[in-house]
LOTIDO-301320 format. One record per residue (C-alpha): residue in three letters; x, y, z; chain; residue number from 1. Coordinates in steps of 0.1 Angstrom, whole numbers, plus 5000, padded with zeros to 4 digits. Each point is the difference from the previous one (the first is absolute). Layout:
N
> resn, c1, c2, c3, chain, resi
> ALA, X, Y, Z, A, NUM
...
//
This chain:
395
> resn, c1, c2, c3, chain, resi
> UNK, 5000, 5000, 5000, A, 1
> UNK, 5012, 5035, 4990, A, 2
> UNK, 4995, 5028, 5018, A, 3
> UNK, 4984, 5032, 4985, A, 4
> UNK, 5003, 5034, 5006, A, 5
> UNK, 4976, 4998, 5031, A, 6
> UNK, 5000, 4970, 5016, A, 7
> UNK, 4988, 4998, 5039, A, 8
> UNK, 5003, 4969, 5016, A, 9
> UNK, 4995, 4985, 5037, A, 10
> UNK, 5039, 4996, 5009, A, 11
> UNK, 5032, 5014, 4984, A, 12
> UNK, 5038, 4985, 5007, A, 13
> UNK, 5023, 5015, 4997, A, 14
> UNK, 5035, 4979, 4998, A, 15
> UNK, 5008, 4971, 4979, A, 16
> UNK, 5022, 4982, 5026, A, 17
> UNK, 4990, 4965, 5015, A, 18
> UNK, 4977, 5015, 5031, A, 19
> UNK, 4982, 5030, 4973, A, 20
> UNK, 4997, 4965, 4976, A, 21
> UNK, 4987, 4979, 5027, A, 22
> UNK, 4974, 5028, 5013, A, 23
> UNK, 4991, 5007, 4964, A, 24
> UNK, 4992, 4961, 4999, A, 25
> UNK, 4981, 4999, 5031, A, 26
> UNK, 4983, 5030, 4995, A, 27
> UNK, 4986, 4986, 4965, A, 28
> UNK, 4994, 4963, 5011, A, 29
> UNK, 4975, 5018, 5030, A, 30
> UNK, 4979, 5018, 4976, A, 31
> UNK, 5015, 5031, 4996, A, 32
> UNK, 5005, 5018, 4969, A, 33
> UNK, 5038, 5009, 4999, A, 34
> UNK, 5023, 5021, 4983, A, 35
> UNK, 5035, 4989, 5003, A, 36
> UNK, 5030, 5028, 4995, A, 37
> UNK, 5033, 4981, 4991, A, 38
> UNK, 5025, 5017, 4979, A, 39
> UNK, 5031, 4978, 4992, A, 40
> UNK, 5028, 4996, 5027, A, 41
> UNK, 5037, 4989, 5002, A, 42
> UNK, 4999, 4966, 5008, A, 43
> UNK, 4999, 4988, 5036, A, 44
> UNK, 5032, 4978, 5003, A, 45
> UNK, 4988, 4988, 5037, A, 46
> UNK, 4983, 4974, 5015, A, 47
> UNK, 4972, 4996, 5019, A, 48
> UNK, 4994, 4973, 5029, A, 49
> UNK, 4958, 5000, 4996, A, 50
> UNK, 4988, 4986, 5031, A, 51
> UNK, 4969, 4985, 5014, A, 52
> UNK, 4979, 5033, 4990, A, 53
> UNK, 5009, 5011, 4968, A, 54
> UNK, 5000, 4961, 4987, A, 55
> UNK, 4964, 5000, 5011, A, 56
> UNK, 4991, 5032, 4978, A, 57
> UNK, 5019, 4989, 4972, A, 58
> UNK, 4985, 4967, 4999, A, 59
> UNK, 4966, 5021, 5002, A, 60
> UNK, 5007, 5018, 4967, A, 61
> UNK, 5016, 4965, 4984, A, 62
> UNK, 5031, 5008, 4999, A, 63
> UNK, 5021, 4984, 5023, A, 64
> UNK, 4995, 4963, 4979, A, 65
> UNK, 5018, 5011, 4974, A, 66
> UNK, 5029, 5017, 5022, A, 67
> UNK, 5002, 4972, 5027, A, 68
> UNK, 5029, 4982, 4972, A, 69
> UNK, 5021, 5030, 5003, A, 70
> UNK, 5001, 5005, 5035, A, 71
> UNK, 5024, 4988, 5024, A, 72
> UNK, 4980, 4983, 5031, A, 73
> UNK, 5008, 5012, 5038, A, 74
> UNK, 5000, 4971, 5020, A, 75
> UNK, 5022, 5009, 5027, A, 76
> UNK, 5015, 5033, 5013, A, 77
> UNK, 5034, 5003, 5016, A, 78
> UNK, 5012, 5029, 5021, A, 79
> UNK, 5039, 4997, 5008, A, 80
> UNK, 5016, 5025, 5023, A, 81
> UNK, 5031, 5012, 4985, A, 82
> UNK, 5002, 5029, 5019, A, 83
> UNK, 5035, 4991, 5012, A, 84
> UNK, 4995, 5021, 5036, A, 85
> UNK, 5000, 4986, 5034, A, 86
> UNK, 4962, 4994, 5007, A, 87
> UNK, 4988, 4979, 4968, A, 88
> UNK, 4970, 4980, 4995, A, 89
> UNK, 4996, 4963, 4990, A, 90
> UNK, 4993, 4990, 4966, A, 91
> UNK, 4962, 4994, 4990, A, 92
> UNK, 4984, 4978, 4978, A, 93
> UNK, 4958, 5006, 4993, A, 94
> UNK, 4982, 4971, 4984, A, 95
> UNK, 4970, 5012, 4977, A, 96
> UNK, 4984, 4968, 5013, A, 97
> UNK, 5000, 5010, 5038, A, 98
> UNK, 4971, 5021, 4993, A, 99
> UNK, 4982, 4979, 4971, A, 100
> UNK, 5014, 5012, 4968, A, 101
> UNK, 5016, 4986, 4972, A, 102
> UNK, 5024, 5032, 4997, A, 103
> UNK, 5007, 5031, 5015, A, 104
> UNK, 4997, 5019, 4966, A, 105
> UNK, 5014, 4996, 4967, A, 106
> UNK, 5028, 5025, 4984, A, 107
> UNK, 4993, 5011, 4965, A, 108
> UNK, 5018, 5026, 4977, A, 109
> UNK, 4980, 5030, 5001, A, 110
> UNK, 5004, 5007, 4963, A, 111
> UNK, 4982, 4966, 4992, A, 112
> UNK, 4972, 5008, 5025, A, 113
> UNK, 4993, 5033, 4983, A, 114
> UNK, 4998, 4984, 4966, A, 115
> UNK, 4972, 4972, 5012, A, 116
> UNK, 4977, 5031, 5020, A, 117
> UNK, 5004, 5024, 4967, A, 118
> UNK, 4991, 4970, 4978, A, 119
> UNK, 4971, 4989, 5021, A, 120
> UNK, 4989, 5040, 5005, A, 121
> UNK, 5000, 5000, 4961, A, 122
> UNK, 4969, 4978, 5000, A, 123
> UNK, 4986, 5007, 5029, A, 124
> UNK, 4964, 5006, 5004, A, 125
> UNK, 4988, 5036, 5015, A, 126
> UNK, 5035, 5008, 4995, A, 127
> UNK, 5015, 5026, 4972, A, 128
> UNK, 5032, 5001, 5003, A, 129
> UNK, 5024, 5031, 4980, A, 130
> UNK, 5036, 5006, 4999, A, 131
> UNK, 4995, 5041, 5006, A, 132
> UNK, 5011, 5017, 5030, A, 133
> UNK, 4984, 5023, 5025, A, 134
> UNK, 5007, 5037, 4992, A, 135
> UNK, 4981, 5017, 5028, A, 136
> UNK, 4971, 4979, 5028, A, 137
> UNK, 4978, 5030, 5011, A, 138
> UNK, 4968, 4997, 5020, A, 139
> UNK, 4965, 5008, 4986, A, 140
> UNK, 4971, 4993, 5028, A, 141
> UNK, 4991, 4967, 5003, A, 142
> UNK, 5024, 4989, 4972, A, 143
> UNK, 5041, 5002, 4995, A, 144
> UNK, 5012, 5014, 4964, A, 145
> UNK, 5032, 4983, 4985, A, 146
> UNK, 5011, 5021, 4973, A, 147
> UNK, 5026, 4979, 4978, A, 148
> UNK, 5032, 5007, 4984, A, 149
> UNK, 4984, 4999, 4963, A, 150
> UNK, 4977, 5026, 5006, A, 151
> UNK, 4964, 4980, 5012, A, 152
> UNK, 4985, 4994, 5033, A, 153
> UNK, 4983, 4975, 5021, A, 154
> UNK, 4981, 5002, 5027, A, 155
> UNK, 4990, 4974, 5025, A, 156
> UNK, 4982, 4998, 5041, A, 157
> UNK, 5031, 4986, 5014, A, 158
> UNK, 5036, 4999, 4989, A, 159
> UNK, 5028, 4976, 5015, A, 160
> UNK, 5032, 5014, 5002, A, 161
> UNK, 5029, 4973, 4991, A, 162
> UNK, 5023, 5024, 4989, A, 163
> UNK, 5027, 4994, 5021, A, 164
> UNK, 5025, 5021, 5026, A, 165
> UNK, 4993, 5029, 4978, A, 166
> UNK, 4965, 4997, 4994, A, 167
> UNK, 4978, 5029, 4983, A, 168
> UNK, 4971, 4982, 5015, A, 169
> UNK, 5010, 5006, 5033, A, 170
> UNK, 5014, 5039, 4993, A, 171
> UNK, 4960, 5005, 4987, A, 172
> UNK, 4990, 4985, 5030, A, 173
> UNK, 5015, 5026, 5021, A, 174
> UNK, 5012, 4971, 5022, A, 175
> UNK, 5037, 5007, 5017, A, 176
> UNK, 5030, 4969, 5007, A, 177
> UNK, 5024, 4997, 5026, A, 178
> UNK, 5033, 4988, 4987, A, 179
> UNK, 5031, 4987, 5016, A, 180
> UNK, 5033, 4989, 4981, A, 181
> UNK, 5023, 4970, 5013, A, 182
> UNK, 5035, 5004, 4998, A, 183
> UNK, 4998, 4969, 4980, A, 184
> UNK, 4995, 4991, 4959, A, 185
> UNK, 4987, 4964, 4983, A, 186
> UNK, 5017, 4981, 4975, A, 187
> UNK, 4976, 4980, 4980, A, 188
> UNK, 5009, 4975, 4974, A, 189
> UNK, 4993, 4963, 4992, A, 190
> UNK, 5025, 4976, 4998, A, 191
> UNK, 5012, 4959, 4990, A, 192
> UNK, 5013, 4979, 5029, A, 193
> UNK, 5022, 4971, 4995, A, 194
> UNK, 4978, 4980, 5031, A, 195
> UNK, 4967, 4990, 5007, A, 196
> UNK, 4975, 5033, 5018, A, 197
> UNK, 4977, 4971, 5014, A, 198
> UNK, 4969, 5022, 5001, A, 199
> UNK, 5020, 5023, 5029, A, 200
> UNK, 4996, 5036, 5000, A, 201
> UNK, 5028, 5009, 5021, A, 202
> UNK, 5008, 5030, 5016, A, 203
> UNK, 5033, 5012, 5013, A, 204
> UNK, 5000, 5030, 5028, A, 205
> UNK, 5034, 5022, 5000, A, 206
> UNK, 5009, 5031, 5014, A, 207
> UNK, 4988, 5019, 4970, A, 208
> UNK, 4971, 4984, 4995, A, 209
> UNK, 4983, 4969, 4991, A, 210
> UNK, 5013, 4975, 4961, A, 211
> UNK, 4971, 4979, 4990, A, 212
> UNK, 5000, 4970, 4975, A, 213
> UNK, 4966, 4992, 4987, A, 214
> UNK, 4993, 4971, 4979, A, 215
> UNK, 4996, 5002, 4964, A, 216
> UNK, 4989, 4968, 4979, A, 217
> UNK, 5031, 4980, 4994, A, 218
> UNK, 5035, 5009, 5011, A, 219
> UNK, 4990, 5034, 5004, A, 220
> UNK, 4997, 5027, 5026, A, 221
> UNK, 4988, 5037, 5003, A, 222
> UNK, 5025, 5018, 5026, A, 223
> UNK, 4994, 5030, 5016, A, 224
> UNK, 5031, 5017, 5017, A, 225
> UNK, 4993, 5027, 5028, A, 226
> UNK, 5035, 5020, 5007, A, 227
> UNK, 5013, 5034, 5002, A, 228
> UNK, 4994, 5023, 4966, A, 229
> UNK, 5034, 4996, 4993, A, 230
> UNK, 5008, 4963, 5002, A, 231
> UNK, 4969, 4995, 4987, A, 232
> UNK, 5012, 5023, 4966, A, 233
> UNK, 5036, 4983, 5004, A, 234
> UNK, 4981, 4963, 4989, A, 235
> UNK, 4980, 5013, 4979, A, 236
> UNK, 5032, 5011, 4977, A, 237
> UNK, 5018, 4965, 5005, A, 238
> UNK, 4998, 4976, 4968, A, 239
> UNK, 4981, 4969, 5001, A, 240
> UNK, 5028, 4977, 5010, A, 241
> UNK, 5014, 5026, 5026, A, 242
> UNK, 4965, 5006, 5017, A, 243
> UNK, 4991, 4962, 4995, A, 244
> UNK, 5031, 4991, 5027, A, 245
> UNK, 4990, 5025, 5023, A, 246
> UNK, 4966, 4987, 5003, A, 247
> UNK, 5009, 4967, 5005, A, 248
> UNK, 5024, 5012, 5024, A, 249
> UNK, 4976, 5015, 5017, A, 250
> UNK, 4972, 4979, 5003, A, 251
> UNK, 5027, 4973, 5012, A, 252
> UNK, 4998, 4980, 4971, A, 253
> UNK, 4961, 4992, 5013, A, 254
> UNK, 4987, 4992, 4964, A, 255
> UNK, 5038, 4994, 4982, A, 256
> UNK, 5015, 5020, 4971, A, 257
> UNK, 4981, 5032, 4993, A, 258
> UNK, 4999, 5018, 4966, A, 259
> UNK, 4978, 5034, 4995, A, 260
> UNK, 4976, 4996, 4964, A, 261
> UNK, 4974, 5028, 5006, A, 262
> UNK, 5006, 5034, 4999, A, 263
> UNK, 5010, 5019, 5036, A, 264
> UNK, 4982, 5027, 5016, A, 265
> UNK, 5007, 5024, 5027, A, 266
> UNK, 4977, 5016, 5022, A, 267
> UNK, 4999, 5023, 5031, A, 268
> UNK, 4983, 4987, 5026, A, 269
> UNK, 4971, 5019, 5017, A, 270
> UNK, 4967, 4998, 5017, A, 271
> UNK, 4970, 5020, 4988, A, 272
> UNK, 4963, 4998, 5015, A, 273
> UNK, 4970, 5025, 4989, A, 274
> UNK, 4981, 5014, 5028, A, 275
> UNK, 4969, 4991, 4988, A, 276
> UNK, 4993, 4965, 4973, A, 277
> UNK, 4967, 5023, 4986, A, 278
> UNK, 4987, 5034, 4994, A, 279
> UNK, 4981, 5019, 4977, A, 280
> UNK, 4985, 4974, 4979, A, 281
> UNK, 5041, 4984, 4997, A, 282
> UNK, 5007, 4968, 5013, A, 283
> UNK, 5040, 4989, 4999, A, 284
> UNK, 5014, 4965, 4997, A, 285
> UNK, 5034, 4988, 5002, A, 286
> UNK, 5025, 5027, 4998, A, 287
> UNK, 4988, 5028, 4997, A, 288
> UNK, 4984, 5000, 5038, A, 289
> UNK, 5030, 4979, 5016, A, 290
> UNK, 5038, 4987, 4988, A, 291
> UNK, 5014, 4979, 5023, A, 292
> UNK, 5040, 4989, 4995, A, 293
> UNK, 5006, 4964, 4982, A, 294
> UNK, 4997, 4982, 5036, A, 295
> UNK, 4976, 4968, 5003, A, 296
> UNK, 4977, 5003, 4965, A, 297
> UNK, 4974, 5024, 5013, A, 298
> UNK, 5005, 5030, 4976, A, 299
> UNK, 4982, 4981, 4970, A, 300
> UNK, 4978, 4976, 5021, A, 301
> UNK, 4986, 5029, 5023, A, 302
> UNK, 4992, 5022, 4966, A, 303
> UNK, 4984, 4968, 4981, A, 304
> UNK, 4983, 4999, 5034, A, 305
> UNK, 4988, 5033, 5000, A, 306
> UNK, 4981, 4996, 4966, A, 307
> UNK, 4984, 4971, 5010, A, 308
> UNK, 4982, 5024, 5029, A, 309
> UNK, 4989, 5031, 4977, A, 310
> UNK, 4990, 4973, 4973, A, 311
> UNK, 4978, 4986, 5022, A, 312
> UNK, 4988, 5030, 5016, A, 313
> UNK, 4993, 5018, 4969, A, 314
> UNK, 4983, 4963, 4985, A, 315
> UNK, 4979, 5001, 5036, A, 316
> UNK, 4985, 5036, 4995, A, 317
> UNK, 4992, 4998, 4961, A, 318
> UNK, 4974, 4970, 5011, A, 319
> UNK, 4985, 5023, 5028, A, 320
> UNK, 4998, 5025, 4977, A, 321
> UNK, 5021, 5026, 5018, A, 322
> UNK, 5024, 5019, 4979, A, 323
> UNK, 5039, 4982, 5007, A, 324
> UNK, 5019, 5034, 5007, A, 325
> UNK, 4982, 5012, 5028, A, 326
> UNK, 5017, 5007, 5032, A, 327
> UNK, 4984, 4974, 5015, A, 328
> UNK, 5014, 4970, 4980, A, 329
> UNK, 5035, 5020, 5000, A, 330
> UNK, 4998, 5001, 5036, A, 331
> UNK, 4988, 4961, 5003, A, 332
> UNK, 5030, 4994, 4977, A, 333
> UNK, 5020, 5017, 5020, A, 334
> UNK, 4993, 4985, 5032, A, 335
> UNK, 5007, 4964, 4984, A, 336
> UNK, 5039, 5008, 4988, A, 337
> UNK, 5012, 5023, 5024, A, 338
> UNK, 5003, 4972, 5030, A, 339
> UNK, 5018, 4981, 4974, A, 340
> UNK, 5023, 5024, 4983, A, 341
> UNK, 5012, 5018, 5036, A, 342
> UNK, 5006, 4968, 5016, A, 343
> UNK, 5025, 4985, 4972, A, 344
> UNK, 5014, 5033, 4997, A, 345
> UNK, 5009, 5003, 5037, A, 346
> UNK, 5009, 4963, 4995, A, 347
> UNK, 5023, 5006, 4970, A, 348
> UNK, 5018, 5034, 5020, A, 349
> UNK, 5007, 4982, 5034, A, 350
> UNK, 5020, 4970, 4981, A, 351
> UNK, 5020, 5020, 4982, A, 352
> UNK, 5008, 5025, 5027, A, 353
> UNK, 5010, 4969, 5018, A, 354
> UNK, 5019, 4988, 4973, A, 355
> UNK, 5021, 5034, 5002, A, 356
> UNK, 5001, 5012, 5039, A, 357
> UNK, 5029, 4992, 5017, A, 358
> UNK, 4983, 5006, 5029, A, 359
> UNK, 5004, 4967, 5023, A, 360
> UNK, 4966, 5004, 5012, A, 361
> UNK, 4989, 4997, 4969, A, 362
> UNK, 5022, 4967, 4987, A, 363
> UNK, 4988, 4990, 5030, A, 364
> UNK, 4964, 4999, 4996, A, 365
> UNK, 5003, 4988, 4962, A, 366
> UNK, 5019, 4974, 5013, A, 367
> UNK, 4976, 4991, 5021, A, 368
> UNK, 4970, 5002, 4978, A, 369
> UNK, 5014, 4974, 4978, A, 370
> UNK, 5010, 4976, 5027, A, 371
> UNK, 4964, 5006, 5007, A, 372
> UNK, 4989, 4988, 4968, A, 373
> UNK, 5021, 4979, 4998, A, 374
> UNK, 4990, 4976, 5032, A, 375
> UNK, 4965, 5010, 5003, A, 376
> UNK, 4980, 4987, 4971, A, 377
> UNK, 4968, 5015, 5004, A, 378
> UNK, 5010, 5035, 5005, A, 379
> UNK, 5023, 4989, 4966, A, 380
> UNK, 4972, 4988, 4985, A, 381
> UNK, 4979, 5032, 5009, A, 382
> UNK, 5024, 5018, 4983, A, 383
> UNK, 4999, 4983, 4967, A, 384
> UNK, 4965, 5002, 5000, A, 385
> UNK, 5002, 5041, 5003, A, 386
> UNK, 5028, 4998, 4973, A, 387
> UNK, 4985, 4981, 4978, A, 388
> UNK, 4964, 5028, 5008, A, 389
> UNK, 4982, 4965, 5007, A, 390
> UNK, 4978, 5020, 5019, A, 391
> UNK, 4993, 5036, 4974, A, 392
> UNK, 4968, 5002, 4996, A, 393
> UNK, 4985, 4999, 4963, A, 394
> UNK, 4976, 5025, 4989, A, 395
//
């Protein structure tokens, strides 16, 4: 379906990444007529561990049968403490079957994901989907305006905002962020290992912050280096074989001979949270109402989460008949993600200010919270079930 010169529909996204594809998905399955704004993007070299969640709403648009055979499975996750300081914790090893599951999550390159949720949005029912950008978002009474880069507008009762860190949906909104920066950047890449990953996510803490290995089908592993800006820029610039030793070096030979064959990228590392999820007819998702640092897989899974919950709000108040912008599904909306989001943000900040104190109180404690988990099995089975969001409530 095209989309004239005037076109008002019930819900506009805005953003073509996975949670804006996802919401745009939802949105359509539910009912509701939606316009979907995704200009091309560079691709995403990173991975994404989808947990519990997000498999549930993909396998609710019927997508995820098609991606399960790309995805590396999460059976078990491994935290080791290679902290090197005087108060460190034991090693830990979570079984996905402890609390009922066949995995933890599965690990899938984020450009493949894309491509399935564009191709499925494509044929979607109550979906149109366009490759033009927003221009200006403006408000109109009891509808929100999207003028677009080629000149037209559309107008629409609600619009979701899945524009990322520096969304325009959010800037329309009028709704302010409260930003801190880590002394700390990511280096992403994927990589071929000589030995066998098992189905083990594991996780090594240092003093600069946390190196994860997540599983990738085959001999094959998406890493995810937390370190000072300048080491981190340092391996970035190494070649293949030069970076490949060091890895293996580092990771104590865990998986065998390492060898880099993705592109690398560097990122700062920061946390970002909207003071509000919803105003003025805007709802956000993913991004552009909270970033969280590349710590334990909740960036993606929280914003795939978050268009579940204005999917189904905005699905819920079409069949009562009430209009789905109104302040008082934004404000039910709101209510359902903000428990979530602040909790795994708080979460995500106090591990990796532990990580970095050298405070002994603080070694202390996170030396003692994973001896806690790991002698007391149902407080570390409590916790897998909160990781995992066994217990988020779906719209």
């Amino acid at each position: 379906m095209s989309i004239g010169d005037e076109h008002h529909a019930d819900a506009i996204v805005v953003g073509g990444g996975p949670a804006g594809l996802v919401a745009a998905l939802l949105l359509a399955k539910g009912g509701v007529k939606t316009v979907l704004l995704a200009p091309p993007a560079p691709p995403d070299t990173r991975t994404t561990a989808l947990m519990q969640s997000s498999l549930q709403a993909l396998e609710e648009i019927g997508v995820w049968t098609e991606l399960r055979s790309h995805a590396g499975a999460l059976r078990r996750l491994r935290i080791v403490d290679a902290t090197d300081r005087l108060l460190r914790g034991p090693e830990l090893l979570f079984h996905a079957s402890e609390i009922g599951l066949e995995a933890f999550g599965y690990n899938i390159e984020n450009t493949r994901l894309v491509e399935a949720l564009h191709e499925h949005a494509g044929r979607a029912e109550n979906l149109t989907l366009t490759p033009e950008s927003a221009a200006a978002i403006r408000h109109d009474g009891d509808r929100v305006i999207v003028d677009l880069a080629d000149g037209r507008s559309l107008s629409a009762s609600l619009l979701v905002g899945a524009d990322g860190r520096n969304s325009m949906s959010r800037k329309a909104a009028g709704i302010s962020v409260r930003e801190r920066l880590y002394p700390q950047a990511a280096l992403t890449l994927n990589l071929r290992h000589s030995g066998d990953h098992g189905e083990v996510s594991t996780e090594f803490h240092t003093r600069n912050g946390p190196m994860t290995l997540v599983p990738l089908p085959g001999q094959r592993a998406s890493l995810v280096l937390v370190t000072t800006p300048d080491e981190a820029e340092w391996l970035s610039k190494l070649d293949d074989a030069a970076l490949g030793h060091e890895l293996t070096r580092r990771t104590h030979g865990l998986l065998g001979a390492m060898t880099p064959n993705s592109r690398r990228g560097v990122r700062p590392l920061g946390m970002m949270r909207a003071d509000r999820l919803a105003r003025k007819r805007v709802a956000l998702v993913g991004e552009a109402g909270h970033v969280l640092p590349p710590i334990g897989a909740q960036g993606l899974n929280l914003g795939v989460r978050d268009a579940a919950a204005i999917a189904g709000a905005a699905a819920a108040a079409l069949r009562q008949g009430v209009d789905p912008g109104t302040d008082g599904v934004l404000a039910a909306y709101e209510k359902d993600r903000s428990g979530d989001v602040h909790s795994r943000a708080f979460a995500v900040d106090a591990l990796n200010r532990s990580l970095l104190s050298d405070l002994l109180p603080a070694q202390a404690a996170r030396s003692a919270g994973l001896w806690l988990l790991s002698c007391f099995g149902p407080l570390r089975r409590e916790v897998m079930r909160q990781g995992m969001a066994m217990h988020a409530r779906r719209t």
